[in-house]
VOPAGU-2260 file (C-alpha; in pm, 1 decimal, decimal comma):
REM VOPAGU-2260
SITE   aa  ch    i         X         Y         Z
SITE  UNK   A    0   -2262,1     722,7   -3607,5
SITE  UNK   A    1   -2282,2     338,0   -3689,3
SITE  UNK   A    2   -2126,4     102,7   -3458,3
SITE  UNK   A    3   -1846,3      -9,8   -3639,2
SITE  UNK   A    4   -1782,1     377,1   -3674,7
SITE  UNK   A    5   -1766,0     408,1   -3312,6
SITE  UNK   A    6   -1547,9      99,0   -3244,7
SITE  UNK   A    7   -1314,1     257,5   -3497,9
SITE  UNK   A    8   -1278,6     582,4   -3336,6
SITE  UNK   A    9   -1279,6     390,4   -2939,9
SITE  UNK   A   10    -983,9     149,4   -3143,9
SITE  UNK   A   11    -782,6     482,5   -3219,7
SITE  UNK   A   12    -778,9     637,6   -2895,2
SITE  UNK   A   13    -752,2     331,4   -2695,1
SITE  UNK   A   14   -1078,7     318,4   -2513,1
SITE  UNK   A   15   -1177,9     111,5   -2301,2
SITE  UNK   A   16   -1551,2     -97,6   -2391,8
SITE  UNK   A   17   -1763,9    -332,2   -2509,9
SITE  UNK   A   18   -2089,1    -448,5   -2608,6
SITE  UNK   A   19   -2348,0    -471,1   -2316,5
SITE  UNK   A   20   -2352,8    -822,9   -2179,0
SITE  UNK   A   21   -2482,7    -974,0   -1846,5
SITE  UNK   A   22   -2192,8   -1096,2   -1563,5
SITE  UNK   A   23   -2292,5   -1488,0   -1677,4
SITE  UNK   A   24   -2268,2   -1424,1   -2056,3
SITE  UNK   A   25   -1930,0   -1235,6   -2033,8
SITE  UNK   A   26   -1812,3   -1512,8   -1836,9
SITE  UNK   A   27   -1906,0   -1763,8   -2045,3
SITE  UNK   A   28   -1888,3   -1606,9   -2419,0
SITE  UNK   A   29   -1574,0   -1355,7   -2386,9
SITE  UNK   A   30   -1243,3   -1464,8   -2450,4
SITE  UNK   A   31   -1131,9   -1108,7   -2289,3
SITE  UNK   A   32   -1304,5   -1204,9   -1934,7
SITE  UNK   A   33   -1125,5   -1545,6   -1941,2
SITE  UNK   A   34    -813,9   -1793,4   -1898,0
SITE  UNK   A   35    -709,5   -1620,7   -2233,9
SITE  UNK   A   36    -659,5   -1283,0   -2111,3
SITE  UNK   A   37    -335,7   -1241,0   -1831,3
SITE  UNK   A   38    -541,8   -1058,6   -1664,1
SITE  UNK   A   39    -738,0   -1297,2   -1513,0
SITE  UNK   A   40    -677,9   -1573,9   -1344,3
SITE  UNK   A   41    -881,3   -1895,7   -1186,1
SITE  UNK   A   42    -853,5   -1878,1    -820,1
SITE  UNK   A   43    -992,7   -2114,8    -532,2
SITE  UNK   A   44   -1184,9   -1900,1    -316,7
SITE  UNK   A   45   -1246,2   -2017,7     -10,1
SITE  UNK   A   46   -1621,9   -2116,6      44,4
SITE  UNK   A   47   -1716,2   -2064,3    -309,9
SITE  UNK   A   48   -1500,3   -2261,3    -527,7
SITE  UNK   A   49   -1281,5   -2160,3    -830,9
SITE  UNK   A   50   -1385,2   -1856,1    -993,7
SITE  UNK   A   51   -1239,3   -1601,5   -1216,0
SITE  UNK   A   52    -985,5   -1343,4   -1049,3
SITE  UNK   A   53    -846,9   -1015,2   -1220,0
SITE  UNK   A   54    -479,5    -911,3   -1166,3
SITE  UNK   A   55    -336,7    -561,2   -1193,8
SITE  UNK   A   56    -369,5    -464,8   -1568,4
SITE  UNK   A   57     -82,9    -257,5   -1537,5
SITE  UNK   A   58     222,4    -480,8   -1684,0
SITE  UNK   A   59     612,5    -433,1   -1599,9
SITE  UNK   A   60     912,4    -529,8   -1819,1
SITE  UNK   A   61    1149,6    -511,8   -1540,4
SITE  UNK   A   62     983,6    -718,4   -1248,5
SITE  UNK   A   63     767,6    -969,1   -1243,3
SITE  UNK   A   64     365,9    -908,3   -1188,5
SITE  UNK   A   65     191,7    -946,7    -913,9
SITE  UNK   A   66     -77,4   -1215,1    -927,1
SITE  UNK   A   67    -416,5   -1141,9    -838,6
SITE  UNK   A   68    -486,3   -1262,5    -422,9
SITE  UNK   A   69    -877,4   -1416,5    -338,6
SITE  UNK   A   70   -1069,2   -1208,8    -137,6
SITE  UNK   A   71   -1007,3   -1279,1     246,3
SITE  UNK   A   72   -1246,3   -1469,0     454,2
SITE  UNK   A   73   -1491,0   -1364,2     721,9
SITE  UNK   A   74   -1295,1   -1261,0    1022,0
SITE  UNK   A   75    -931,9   -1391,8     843,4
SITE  UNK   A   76    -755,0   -1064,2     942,1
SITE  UNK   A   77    -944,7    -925,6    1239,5
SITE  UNK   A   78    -673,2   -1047,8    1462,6
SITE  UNK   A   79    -405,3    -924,9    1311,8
SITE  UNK   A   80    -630,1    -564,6    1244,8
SITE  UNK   A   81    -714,0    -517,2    1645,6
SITE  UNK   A   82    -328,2    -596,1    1740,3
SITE  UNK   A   83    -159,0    -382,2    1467,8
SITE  UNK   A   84    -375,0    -128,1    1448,4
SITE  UNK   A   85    -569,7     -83,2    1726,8
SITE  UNK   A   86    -281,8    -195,7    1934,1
SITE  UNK   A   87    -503,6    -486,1    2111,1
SITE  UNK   A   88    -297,1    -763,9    2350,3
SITE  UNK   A   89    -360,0   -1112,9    2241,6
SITE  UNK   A   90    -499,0   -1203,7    2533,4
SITE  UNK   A   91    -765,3    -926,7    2513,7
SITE  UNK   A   92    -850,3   -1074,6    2155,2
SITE  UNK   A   93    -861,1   -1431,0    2302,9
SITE  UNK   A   94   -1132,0   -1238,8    2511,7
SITE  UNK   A   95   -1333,3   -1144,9    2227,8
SITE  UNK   A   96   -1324,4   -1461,2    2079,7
SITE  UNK   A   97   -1413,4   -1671,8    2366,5
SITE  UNK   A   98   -1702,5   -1416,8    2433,3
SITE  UNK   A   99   -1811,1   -1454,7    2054,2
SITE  UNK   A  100   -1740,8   -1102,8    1998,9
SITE  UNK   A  101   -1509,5   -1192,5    1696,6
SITE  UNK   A  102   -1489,3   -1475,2    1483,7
């Protein structure tokens, strides 16, 4: 089966692919892994600098989509983890940060 063949049949039922490509050339050659797609959008990340980010590809009519959120940082949450989940005092996690423990 030829390609075009192939991308015919993949066309019909809606699948899902693409050419092989490396990271760096889909970033920089397709217009699907881009601005141009509402999938993705150009975030800061923190410590890295703006890079691509992908949003939910599932789209609503009657609400408004969510937008994609950066990755946290090192240590952004771990407060919030050890009191809310592991039911830590904030005192105790003043502790662990003092002591180096945590960041």
């Amino acid at each position: 089966m030829s390609l075009s063949e192939v991308s015919k049949v993949f066309r019909e039922f809606k699948v899902s692919w693409s050419k092989y490509q490396t990271f760096k050339d889909l970033l920089k050659n397709d217009p699907r892994a881009s601005s141009e797609n509402p999938i993705f959008h150009i975030k800061n990340q923190a410590g890295i600098g703006y890079i691509p980010n992908i949003a939910s590809p599932i789209r609503f009519t009657a609400t408004e989509n969510i937008e994609p959120q950066t990755a946290p940082t090192l240590g952004e949450h771990t407060s919030a983890v050890l009191q809310d989940i592991l039911g830590l005092s904030l005192s105790h996690i003043e502790v662990l940060k003092n002591n180096k423990t945590i960041a």
